[in-house]
N, C-alpha and C positions, 0 to 999 in steps of 0.2 A: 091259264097256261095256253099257249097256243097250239091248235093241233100241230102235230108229228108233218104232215104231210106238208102243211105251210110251212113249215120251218127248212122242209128238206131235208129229214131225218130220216134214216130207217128205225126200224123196230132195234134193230142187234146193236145198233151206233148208240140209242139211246139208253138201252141196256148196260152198255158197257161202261157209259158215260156214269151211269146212276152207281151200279156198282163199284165205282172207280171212290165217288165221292163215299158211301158208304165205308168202303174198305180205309181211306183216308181221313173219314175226319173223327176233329177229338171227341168228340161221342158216342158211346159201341151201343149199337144197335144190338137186339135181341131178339126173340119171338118163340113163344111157347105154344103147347097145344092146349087140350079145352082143359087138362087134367093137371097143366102147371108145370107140366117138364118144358125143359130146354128144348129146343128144333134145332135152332140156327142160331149161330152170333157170329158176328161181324169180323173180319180179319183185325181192326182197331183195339177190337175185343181180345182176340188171341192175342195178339201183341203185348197187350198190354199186363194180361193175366201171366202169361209167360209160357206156355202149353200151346200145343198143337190141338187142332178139331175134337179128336177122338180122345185124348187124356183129357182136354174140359171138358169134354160130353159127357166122360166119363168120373168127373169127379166131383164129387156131392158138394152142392153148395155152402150147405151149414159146414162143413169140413173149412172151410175157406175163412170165413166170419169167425171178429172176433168174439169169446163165449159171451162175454156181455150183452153182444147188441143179438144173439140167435134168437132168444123167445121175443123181443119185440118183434125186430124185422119179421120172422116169420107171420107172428099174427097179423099184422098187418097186408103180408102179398096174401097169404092164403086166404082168410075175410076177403079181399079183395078180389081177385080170382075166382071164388065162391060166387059171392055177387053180380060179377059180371061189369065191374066199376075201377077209375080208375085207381090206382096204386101210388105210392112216394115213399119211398123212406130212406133215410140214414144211416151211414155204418160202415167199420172198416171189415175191410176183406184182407187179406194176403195172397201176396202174387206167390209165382214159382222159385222166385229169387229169396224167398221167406222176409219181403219188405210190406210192411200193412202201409194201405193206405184207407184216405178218407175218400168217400164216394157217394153221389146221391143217385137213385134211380126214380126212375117216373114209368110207369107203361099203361097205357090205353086197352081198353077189349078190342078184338077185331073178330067179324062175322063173316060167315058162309053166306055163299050167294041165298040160300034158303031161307039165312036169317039166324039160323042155330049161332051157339057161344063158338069158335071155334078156336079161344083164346086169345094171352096179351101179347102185344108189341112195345116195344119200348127204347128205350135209350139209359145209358149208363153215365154218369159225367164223374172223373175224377179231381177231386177237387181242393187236394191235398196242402200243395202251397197255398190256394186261395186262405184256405182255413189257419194254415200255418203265419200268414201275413196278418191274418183279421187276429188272430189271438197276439200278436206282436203289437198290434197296435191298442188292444184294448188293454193290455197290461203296461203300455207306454201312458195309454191315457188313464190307467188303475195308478200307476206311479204319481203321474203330474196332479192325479185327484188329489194322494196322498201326502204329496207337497205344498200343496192351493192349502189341504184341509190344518197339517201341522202349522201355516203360516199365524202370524201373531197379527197381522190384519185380515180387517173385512175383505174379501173377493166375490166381486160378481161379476156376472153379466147379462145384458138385455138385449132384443130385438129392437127392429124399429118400433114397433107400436108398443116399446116399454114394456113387454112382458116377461120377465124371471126367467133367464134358462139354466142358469147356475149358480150356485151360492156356496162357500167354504164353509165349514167348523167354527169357525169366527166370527163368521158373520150371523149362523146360528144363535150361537151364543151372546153376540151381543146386542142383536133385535129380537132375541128370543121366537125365532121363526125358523120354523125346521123344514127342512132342504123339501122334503116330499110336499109339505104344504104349500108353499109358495112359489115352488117352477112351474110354468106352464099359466102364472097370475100376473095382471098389469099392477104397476106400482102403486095406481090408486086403490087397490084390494086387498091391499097390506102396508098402508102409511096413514096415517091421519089426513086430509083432505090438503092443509098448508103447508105438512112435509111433501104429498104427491106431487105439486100443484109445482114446488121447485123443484123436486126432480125430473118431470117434466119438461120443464123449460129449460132444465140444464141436458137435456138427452136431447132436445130439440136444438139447440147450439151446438153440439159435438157434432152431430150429423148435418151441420149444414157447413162448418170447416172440421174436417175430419181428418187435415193433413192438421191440424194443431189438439195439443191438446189441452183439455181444461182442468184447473185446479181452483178447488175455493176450500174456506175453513166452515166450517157451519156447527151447532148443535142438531146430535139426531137425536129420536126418542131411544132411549135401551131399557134393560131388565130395572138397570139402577137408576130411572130418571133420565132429566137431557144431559145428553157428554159431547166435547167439542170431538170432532173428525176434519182430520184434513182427508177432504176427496179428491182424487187423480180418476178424471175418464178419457179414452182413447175407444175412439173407431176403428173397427179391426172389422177385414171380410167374413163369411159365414162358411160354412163349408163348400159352398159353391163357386166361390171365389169372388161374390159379385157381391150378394146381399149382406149391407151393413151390421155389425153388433158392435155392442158399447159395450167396454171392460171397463169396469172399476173397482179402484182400490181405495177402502176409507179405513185411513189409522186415528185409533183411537189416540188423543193427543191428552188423556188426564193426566196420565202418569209425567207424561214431561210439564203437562203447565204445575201439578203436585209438587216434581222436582225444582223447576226455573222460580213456585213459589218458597218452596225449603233454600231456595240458593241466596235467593232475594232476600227472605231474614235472617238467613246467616250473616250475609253482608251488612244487615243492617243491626243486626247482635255484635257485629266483631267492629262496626263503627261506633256503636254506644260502648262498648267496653273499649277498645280503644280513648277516645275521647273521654269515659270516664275514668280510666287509668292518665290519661295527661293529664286533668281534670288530679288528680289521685294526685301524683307527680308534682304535682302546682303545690299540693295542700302539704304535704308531707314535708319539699321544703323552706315553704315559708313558717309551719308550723318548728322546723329546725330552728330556723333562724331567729324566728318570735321569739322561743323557749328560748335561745341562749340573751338575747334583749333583757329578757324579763329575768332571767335569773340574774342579772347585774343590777337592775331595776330594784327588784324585790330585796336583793340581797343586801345591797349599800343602805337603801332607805330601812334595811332592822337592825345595819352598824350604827346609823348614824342613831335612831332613838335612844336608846340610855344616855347620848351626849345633852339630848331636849330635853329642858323643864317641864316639870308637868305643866300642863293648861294652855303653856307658850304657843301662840301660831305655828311656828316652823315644828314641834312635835306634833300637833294637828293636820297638817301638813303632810309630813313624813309619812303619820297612820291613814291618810286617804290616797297617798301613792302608794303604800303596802295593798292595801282594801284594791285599788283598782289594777294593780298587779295580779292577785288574787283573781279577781273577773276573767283576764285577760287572759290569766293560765285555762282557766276552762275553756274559754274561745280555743286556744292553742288546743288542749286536750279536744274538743271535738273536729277541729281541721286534722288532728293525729286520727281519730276513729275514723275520718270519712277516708283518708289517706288508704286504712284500712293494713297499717303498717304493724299488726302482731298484737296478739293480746299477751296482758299483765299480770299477771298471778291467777293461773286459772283453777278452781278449785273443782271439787267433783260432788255436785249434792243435785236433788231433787229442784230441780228449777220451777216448779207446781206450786211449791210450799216456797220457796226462797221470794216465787213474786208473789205469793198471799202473805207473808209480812210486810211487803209494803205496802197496805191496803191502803192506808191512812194516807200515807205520803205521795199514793197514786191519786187519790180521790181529789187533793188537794190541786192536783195539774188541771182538771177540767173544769170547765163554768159550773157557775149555780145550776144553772137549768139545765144540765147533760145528766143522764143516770147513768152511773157505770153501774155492769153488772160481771159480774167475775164465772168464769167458768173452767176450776181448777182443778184436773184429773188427780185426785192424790196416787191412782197408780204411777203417775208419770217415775220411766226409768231413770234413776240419775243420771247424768251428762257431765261433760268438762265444761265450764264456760269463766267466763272475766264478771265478778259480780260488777262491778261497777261500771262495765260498759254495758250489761245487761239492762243494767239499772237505766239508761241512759237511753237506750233501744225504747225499751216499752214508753219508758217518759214522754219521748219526743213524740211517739205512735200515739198516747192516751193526749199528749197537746194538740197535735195535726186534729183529730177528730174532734178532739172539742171544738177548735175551731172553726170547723166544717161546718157545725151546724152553724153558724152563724147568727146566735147569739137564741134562736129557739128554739125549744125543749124536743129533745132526743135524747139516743140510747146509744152510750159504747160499749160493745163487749168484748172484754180480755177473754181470750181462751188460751190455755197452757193444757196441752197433751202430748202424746207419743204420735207419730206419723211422719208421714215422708210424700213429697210432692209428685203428681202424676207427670206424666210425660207430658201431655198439655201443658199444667200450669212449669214446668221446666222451661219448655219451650217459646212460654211468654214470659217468663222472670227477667228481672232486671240484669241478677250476675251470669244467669246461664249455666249456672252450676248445679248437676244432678245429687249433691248433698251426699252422703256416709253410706257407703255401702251397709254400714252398720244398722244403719236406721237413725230416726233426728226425733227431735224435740220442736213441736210447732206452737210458735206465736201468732197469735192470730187477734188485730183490734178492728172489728167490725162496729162500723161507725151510720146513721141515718139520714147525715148530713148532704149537703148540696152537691158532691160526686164532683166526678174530672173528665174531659171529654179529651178524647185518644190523643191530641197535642202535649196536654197540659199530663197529660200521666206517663207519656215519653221524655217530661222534662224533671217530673216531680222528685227525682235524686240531686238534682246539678245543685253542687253548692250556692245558696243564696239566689236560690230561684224560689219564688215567690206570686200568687195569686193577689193577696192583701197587700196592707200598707208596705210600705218600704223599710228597712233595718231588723228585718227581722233575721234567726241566725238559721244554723245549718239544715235545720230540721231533718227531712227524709235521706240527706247527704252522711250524715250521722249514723242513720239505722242503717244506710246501705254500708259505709264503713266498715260496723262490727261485724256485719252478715259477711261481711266479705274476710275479717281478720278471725274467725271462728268457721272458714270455708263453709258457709250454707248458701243457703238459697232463697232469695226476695220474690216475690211476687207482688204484682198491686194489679187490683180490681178493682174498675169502679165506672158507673155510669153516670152520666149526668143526672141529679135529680132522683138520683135511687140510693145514693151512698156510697161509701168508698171498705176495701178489706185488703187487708195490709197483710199478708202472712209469711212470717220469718221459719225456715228449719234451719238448724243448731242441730250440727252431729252428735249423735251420743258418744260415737268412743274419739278419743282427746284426737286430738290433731297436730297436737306437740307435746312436749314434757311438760307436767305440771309442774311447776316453781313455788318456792314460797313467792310473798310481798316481799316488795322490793328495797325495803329497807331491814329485811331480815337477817338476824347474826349470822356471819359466813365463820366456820369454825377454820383453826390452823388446818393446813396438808398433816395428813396421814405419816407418822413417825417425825415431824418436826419439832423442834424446841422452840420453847413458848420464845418469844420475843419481848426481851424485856426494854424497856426503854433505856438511854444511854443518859449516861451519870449528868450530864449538861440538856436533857432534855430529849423529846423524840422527833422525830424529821419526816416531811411527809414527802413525798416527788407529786406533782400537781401538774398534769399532764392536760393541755386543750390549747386549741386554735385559737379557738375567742379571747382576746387579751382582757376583755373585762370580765367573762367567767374566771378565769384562770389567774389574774386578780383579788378579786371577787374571794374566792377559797382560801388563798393564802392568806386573807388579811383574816377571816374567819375562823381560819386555823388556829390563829395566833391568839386568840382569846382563850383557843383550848390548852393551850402550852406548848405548841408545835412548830418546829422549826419549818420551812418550808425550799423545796426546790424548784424552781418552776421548768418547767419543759413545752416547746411550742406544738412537739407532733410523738409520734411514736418513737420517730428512731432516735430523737435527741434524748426519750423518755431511756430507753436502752442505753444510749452514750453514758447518762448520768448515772445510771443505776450500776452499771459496771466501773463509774468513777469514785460510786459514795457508797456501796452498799454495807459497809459496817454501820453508816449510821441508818441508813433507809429503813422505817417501821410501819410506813404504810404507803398505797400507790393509791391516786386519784387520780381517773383518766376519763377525757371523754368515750363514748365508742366511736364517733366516725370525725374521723381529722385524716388529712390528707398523710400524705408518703408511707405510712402502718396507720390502721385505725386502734382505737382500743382492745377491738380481741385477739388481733393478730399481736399486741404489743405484750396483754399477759401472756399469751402461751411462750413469745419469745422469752419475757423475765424466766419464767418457768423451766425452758428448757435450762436458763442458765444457772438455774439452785434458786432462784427465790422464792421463797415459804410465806413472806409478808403476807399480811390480806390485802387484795385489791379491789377498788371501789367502781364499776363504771358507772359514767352518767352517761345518761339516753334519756332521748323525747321518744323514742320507739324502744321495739322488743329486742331483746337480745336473743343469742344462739341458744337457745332451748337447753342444748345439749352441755352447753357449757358449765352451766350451775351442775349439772350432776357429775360432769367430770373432774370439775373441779372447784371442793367445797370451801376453800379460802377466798370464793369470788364472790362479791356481792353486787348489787344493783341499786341506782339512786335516779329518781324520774326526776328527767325535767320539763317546767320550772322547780325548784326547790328552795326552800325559805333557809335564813343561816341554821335557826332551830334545828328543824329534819337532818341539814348534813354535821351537825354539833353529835345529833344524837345517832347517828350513824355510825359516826367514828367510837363516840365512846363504847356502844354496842359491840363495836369491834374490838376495844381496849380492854372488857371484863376478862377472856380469860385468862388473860398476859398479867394482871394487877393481882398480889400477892395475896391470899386468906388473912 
C-alpha cells in the first residue's frame, strides 16, 4: 500500500475512510479480548443483529444461536481462542426481529506489540439466501436425479476424455455397474476392450460435430448377455459454460424386437390359418359336391344290379362303379376331415385303450422294417372324440412315419396320455389353438426317420402336398382336419435327419353334444300318435337341390313301397307339406339347399304340427343341439349306398308297424 503522505492523505481522512468501509460492508467485523468476550463490532454488525452497542454487548451469545449448533460452535471458538489459532464455524443465530439466519464466521489471533495473545479479530458473513439458493438447486438437481434414475432407459454422461460422470438406475441395472464404481472411470475400465474401442470413437465423433447429433443400434454387454440398444449422444456444455460433455441415452430395444418378433408370427399364424381355412373352404365344398356325385353314382349303379345277370359284364361292371364309388367316398370323407367341418357321433371312452384295440390294424399301416412301439397310459381320462376320425388321425400319423424312414429300419412311437400343450409348443402349432381349459388327451407318433426342414414342415398340412412320389392323398391335411373338428391343438417337430413328432391334444370335456350314429332310430315327438301308414300306401316329401340325389331317393323309395314327393329347396318342402300333409309319413331333406336349408325347414314343419320323423342328409355335422331337442330327427351321411338309406327308413317304420 502506498504510504499515507504520497498519496496526500492525513491520518483522520484515512480513518474515516477505513471506518466508513467497515461500517458498510457486507461483513461485520468483530474483535475480542485475550478472554474471548466481545470489545467492538462493527455498525454492519449492529445493523444487522438488530440492537444498538450496549444491548449487543450486553447480550449473551449462546442466547442468540440456535440450541443445536451452541455445543459445537462453542467448542470450536473456545479450543480456538485457547490456542491462539484461527477459528470458522457454522450456524444460525437470531436477530432482534426474532428472524434466524444462516451465518459463517472466521476470526484470526491478533497480538500486542509485546507479543502477548491479546485476542481474535474477525468478520461475520451472512449467508442466508446463498444457502437457501444452493439447497434449491440441489434438491432441483435431487428431483431431475430422481427422474434420470425412475427412467426405463440407460442415461449417462461423459467428459471429454470419456470418463463416467453420471449414470441412472437403468443403466446400473442393465451393465450391472453401480453408480459409485464407475463415475470418475474412462469407458475402457468398465467395457470389454471392442465395446470401449467403439464407444470411443463414437464420443470422438459427437465432439468434433456437436451441433448434430449421433444415433446408432448396437449390441451391448448386460446382466442377461448381449441385447440390442438404440443409442442417442449429444454434446452438451459443462458447468462452465465452455467445456464439452456427452449425454447419452441407450434404450434397451429387446422387448420391441420380442414384440415386432410376436407381431411377425402372429401374421404369419393368421396367414397360415387363413389360407388354411380357404384351403378348408376349397375342401369342404368340393367334398359337398363330390358326396352329392357319388351318391347318384353309387346309388343308380345298386338300382341297376338286381336287373344284371350274374356273371354278365354290365353286372361286373355295375360292382366295379359301386367298389370305386366306395373309394371315392372315403377320399370325399377325408377332404370333409381336412375341411374340419364337425365331428360325427362323438362318443365318450378311454381313448388309451380304444387305440390299444387297434394294435393289429395299426401295426399293419407301417413297413416290415418300422418297429412300432405303443405307449398307453391306462390312466388316461376318458374324452369325447369321433371314433372313426380318431381312427383315421393316428392312421395317417403311423403311415407319414413309416414312410419317413424310408424304407430302413426304425422305430414309431404311439403315445396316448393325459396332458396339455405348453405355451411354446401353442405357439408353434399348426391350428394355434390353446386346447380345453379342461385339460386334453395327447397323441403323440414319434418317428426316427429322415425329418423335415422348416419349409417343408410349414407346408406339411396343405392338402396333397407331398415330399415323394406323386398321387399320393391327404395325409397330414386329414390329421390337421380332425384336430381342428374336435377343437385341439397340432403341433409338428422335426429336424432334418433326427426325426419327426407329431403331437395332437383332444379336449377332455366334449365340445358339443354327444349324438348317437347317424343312422340311429329317431323315436316319434313326445305325446304324438304313431303314424300309421295310409290305406293306398305311405309318402315320403324328398327334399334336395341336386336333381339326381333327389331322384336317386325317390326311385329307392319306391322299392320300399313309398309313394314319393319331391321338392327342390326348403320352402317348396313347406308349400308341399302344408298341401299333403294327411298323407306325409316321412321327410328326406338335404341340410344345406339354398332359400331354407334343411334345419331351418324341420323346425319350420315343426312349428306347423308335424310329428313325422325327419331324415337330414349331410356330408358335414349337424346342429349338435338339434338331435336333443328334437328326437323325431335323425341323420344320414353322405355318400350313402340305397341299402343304409332302405334301412334308415324302415328303422324309422318299426314303431308305427303294428305287434
Amino acid at each position: 500500500m502506498p504510504d499515507r503522505s504520497e498519496a496526500g492523505l492525513s491520518l483522520p481522512l484515512l480513518d474515516r475512510a477505513l471506518q466508513r468501509l467497515v461500517d458498510e460492508a457486507p461483513l461485520h467485523l468483530w474483535l475480542t479480548d485475550g478472554e474471548g468476550k466481545t470489545l467492538w463490532a462493527s455498525a454492519s454488525w449492529l445493523a444487522f443483529s438488530g440492537r444498538d452497542r450496549a444491548s449487543d454487548l450486553a447480550t449473551s451469545w449462546a442466547a442468540r444461536v440456535w440450541p443445536e449448533d451452541v455445543p459445537r460452535v462453542w467448542k470450536l471458538l473456545t479450543e480456538g481462542f485457547a490456542a491462539h489459532v484461527p477459528v470458522e464455524a457454522e450456524y444460525r443465530i437470531q436477530r432482534a426481529d426474532g428472524q434466524w439466519r444462516r451465518v459463517i464466521t472466521r476470526g484470526v489471533p491478533h497480538f500486542a506489540d509485546d507479543g502477548s495473545y491479546a485476542g481474535h479479530v474477525g468478520i461475520t458473513h451472512d449467508f442466508t439466501e446463498l444457502r437457501a439458493h444452493e439447497d434449491r438447486v440441489t434438491a432441483l438437481a435431487e428431483q431431475q436425479r430422481m427422474i434420470l434414475d425412475h427412467l426405463r432407459v440407460a442415461v449417462f454422461t461423459v467428459d471429454r476424455e470419456s470418463r463416467l460422470r453420471f449414470v441412472n438406475r437403468t443403466y446400473e441395472r442393465a451393465f450391472n455397474q453401480q453408480r459409485d464404481e464407475v463415475v470418475g472411470r474412462v469407458v475402457h475400465e468398465v467395457f470389454p476392450p471392442d465395446v470401449s474401442d467403439a464407444l470411443l470413437a463414437e464420443n470422438a465423433r459427437v465432439l468434433e460435430s456437436p451441433e448434430s447429433p449421433f444415433e446408432t443400434e448396437k449390441d451391448m454387454p448386460t446382466v442377461d448377455g448381449p441385447r440390442p440398444f438404440f443409442v442417442q449422444k449429444i454434446a452438451i456444455p459443462d458447468a462452465d459454460g465452455v467445456t464439452p460433455l456427452i449425454c447419452g441415452v441407450a434404450t434397451d430395444l429387446s422387448a420391441v424386437r420380442a414384440a415386432e418378433a410376436e407381431r411377425m408370427q402372429m401374421e404369419r399364424r393368421l396367414q397360415q390359418a387363413m389360407r388354411l381355412e380357404s384351403l378348408g373352404m376349397l375342401a369342404g365344398g368340393i367334398a359337398h359336391d363330390f358326396n352329392n356325385l357319388l351318391v347318384g353314382i353309387l346309388g343308380n349303379a345298386e338300382l341297376a344290379l338286381p336287373d344284371a345277370p350274374e356273371g354278365s359284364p354290365v353286372r361286373g361292371a355295375l360292382e366295379r362303379i359301386a367298389d370305386a364309388s366306395r373309394r371315392a367316398a372315403e377320399i370325399a370323407g377325408q377332404m370333409r376331415d381336412y375341411a374340419g367341418r364337425g365331428t360325427h357321433g362323438l362318443v365318450r371312452a378311454n381313448l388309451a385303450e380304444r387305440v390299444g384295440r387297434m394294435r393289429e390294424s395299426l401295426a399293419r399301416t407301417l413297413p416290415p422294417e418300422a418297429a412300432l412301439v405303443l405307449d398307453l397310459d391306462p390312466a388316461t381320462p376318458p374324452s369325447d372324440f369321433d371314433p372313426e376320425q380318431v381312427q383315421r388321425l393316428v392312421a395317417h400319423l403311423l403311415t407319414n412315419a413309416g414312410e419317413a424312414l424310408g424304407g430302413a429300419a426304425g422305430e414309431v412311437r404311439l403315445r396316448v396320455c393325459a396332458g396339455s400343450p405348453t405355451p411354446e409348443e401353442v405357439d408353434a402349432s399348426v391350428t394355434g389353438d390353446p386346447g380345453s381349459c379342461g385339460g386334453d388327451v395327447l397323441i403323440e407318433v414319434r418317428d426316427t426317420g429322415c425329418g423335415m426342414d422348416a419349409p417343408t414342415r410349414r407346408r406339411a398340412c396343405e392338402p396333397f402336398f407331398t415330399t415323394r412320389f406323386a398321387g399320393r392323398g391327404l395325409g397330414l391335411s386329414v390329421v390337421l382336419g380332425v384336430v381342428r373338428a374336435h377343437h385341439g391343438t397340432l403341433c409338428i417337430t422335426s429336424t432334418p435327419g433326427a426325426g419327426t413328432t407329431v403331437r395332437a391334444w383332444l379336449p377332455i370335456k366334449p365340445v358339443a353334444h354327444t349324438r348317437a350314429a347317424s343312422t340311429a332310430h329317431a323315436a316319434p315327438l313326445p305325446g304324438a300318435a304313431p303314424d300309421h301308414p295310409a290305406p293306398h300306401g305311405r309318402t315320403a316329401l324328398v327334399v334336395d337341390d341336386e336333381f339326381s340325389v333327389r331322384e336317386l331317393v325317390v326311385l329307392a323309395l319306391q322299392q320300399a313301397g313309398y309313394d314319393s314327393i319331391p321338392a327342390e329347396d326348403g320352402r317348396a318342402a313347406v308349400a308341399a307339406w302344408e298341401a299333403h300333409r294327411d298323407r306325409i309319413t316321412l321327410v328326406i331333406a338335404d341340410r344345406t339347399m339354398p332359400n331354407l336349408g334343411g334345419e331351418a325347414m324341420a323346425r319350420e314343419l315343426r312349428r306347423l304340427g308335424a310329428t313325422v320323423p325327419i331324415v337330414l342328409m349331410s356330408g358335414f355335422d349337424t346342429d349338435p343341439g338339434m338331435r336333443v331337442s328334437d328326437p323325431a330327427l335323425s341323420f344320414l351321411d353322405k355318400p350313402f349306398s340305397v341299402t343304409t338309406l332302405l334301412a334308415t327308413v324302415r328303422a324309422l317304420e318299426a314303431p308305427s308297424r303294428p305287434a
